[in-house]
N, C-alpha and C positions, 0 to 999 in steps of 0.2 A: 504494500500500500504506500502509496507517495506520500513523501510528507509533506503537510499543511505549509502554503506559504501566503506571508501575511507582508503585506505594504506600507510603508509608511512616507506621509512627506513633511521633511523637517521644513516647518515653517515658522520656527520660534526666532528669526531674528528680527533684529533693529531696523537694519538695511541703513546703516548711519552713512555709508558713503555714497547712497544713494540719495540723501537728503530727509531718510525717513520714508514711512508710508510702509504699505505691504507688495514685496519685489515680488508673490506669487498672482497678483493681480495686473503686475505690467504686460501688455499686450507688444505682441514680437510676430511681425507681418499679419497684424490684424487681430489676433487670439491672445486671450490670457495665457500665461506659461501654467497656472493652473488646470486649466482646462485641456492643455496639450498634455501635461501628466496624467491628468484624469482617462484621458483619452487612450492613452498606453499602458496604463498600468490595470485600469480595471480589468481589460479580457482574460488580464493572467489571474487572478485573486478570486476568490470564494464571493459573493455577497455577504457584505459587512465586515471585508475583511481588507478594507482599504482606509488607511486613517490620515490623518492630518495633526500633527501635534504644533501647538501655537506654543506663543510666549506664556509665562506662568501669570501676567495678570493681563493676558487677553481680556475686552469687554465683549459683552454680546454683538457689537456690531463689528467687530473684528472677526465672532464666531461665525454669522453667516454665512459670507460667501463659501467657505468649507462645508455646512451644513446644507446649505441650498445645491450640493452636490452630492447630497448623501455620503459624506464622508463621517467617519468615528472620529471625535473630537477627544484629542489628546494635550495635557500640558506639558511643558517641562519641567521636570525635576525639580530643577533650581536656577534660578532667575540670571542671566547675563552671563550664564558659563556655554552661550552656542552652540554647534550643532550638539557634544557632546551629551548635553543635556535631555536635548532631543532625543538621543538614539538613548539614552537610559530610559526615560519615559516610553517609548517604543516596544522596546526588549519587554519591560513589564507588561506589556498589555497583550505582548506574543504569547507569553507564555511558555508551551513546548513548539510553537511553529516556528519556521525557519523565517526571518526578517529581512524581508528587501527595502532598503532603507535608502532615498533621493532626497538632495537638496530640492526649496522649492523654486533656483533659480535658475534651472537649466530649461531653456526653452526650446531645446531640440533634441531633448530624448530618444532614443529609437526602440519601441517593443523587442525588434531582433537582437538588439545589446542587451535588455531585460533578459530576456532569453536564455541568453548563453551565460549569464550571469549567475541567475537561478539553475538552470543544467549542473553547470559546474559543482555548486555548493553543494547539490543533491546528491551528484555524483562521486565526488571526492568526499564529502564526509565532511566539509572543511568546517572551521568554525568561521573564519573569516573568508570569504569568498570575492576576489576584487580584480577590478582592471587596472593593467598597467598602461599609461597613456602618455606619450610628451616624456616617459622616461619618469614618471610619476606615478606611484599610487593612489589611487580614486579610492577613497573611503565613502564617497557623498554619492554612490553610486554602486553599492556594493551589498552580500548578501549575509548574513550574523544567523547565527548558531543560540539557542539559549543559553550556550556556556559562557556566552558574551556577555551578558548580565555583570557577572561579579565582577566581571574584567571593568568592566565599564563604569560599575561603580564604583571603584580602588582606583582608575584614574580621578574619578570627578573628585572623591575624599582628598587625594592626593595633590588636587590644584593643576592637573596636566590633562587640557585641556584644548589640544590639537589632536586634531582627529589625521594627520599626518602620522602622529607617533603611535597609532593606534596599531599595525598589525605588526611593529616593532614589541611591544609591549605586549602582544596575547602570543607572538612566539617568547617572550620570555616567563610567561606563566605556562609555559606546556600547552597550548593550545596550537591549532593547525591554520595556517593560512595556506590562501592557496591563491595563487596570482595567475592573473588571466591575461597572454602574453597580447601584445598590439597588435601582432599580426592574426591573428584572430579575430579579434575587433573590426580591423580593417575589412575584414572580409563583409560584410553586412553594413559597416560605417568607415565608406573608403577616408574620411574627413576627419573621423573623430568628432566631428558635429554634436554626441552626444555628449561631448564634456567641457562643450560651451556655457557659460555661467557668465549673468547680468551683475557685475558688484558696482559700475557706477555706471551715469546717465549716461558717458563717452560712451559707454561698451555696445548701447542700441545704437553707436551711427555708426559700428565698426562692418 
């Protein structure tokens, strides 16, 4: 039996270099990046099995647009510690399902990257599951294990708080990462398009 795989989109931030405001409502050739995630991520997930985690003092009119898309309304953990915080909140609401876990500021996603993303983690067992991109690892686009929990939590106690240093730190507690070479990627997303990410107003006239 396949294991449960559950979605999440980290939208707890500031978006302070973007002058404020919510970066998962900004429109990228016409469409919210919201609604282009939505759009991708649902066909793979269960019903009710797609969520959205805000900031920890989201108001109700921050809550909407997320709820007006039928997403599980999540908070963070704890207030101003970024995405981190987010995939703590996450992982608790998974449970024992496997977490696919997206910033909410990538507005060119591709389901076939999802894909092979989710495959992999199933496949290999990993706890962490992630693309290599630009010679990078993609944490903000990648697939978590519930043993990622504690992991996750012991960074956030610990004040470390880059999700860069994330599968550095779960191969030093014994856990498995498993990295997902580019040219793989490439194959379905000859551009890497999928790990384009809006962090200021420049970045829409790029």
């Amino acid at each position: 039996m396949a294991v449960e795989i559950r979605a999440a989109i980290l939208a707890g931030g500031r978006a302070t270099r973007m002058g404020g405001g919510n970066k998962a409502l900004i429109e990228v050739e016409g469409r919210a990046i919201l609604d282009r995630l939505v759009d991708e991520l649902r066909p793979l997930v269960s019903p009710g099995a797609l969520a959205a985690v805000l900031a920890t003092d989201a108001a109700p009119a921050d809550e909407e647009p997320y709820a007006a898309r039928g997403l599980v309304l999540l908070r963070d953990r704890a207030g101003g510690q970024g995405p981190m915080a987010g995939l703590a909140a996450a992982l608790d609401w998974c449970g024992e399902a496997l977490l696919f876990a997206v910033a909410c500021d990538m507005p060119f996603v591709d389901r076939r990257v999802i894909q092979i993303v989710i495959d992999r983690a199933r496949a290999s067992s990993a706890d962490i599951a992630l693309p290599i991109a630009g010679g990078r690892h993609q944490p903000l686009l990648a697939c978590y294990s519930p043993r990622c929990t504690g992991l996750v939590a012991r960074q956030l106690a610990a004040g470390a708080r880059r999700m860069s240093e994330l599968p550095a730190a779960a191969r030093a507690a014994g856990l498995v990462v498993d990295e997902i070479d580019e040219r793989e990627i490439r194959t379905v997303d000859p551009q890497l398009r999928s790990f384009v990410n809006i962090n200021r107003a420049s970045d829409l006239a790029d």
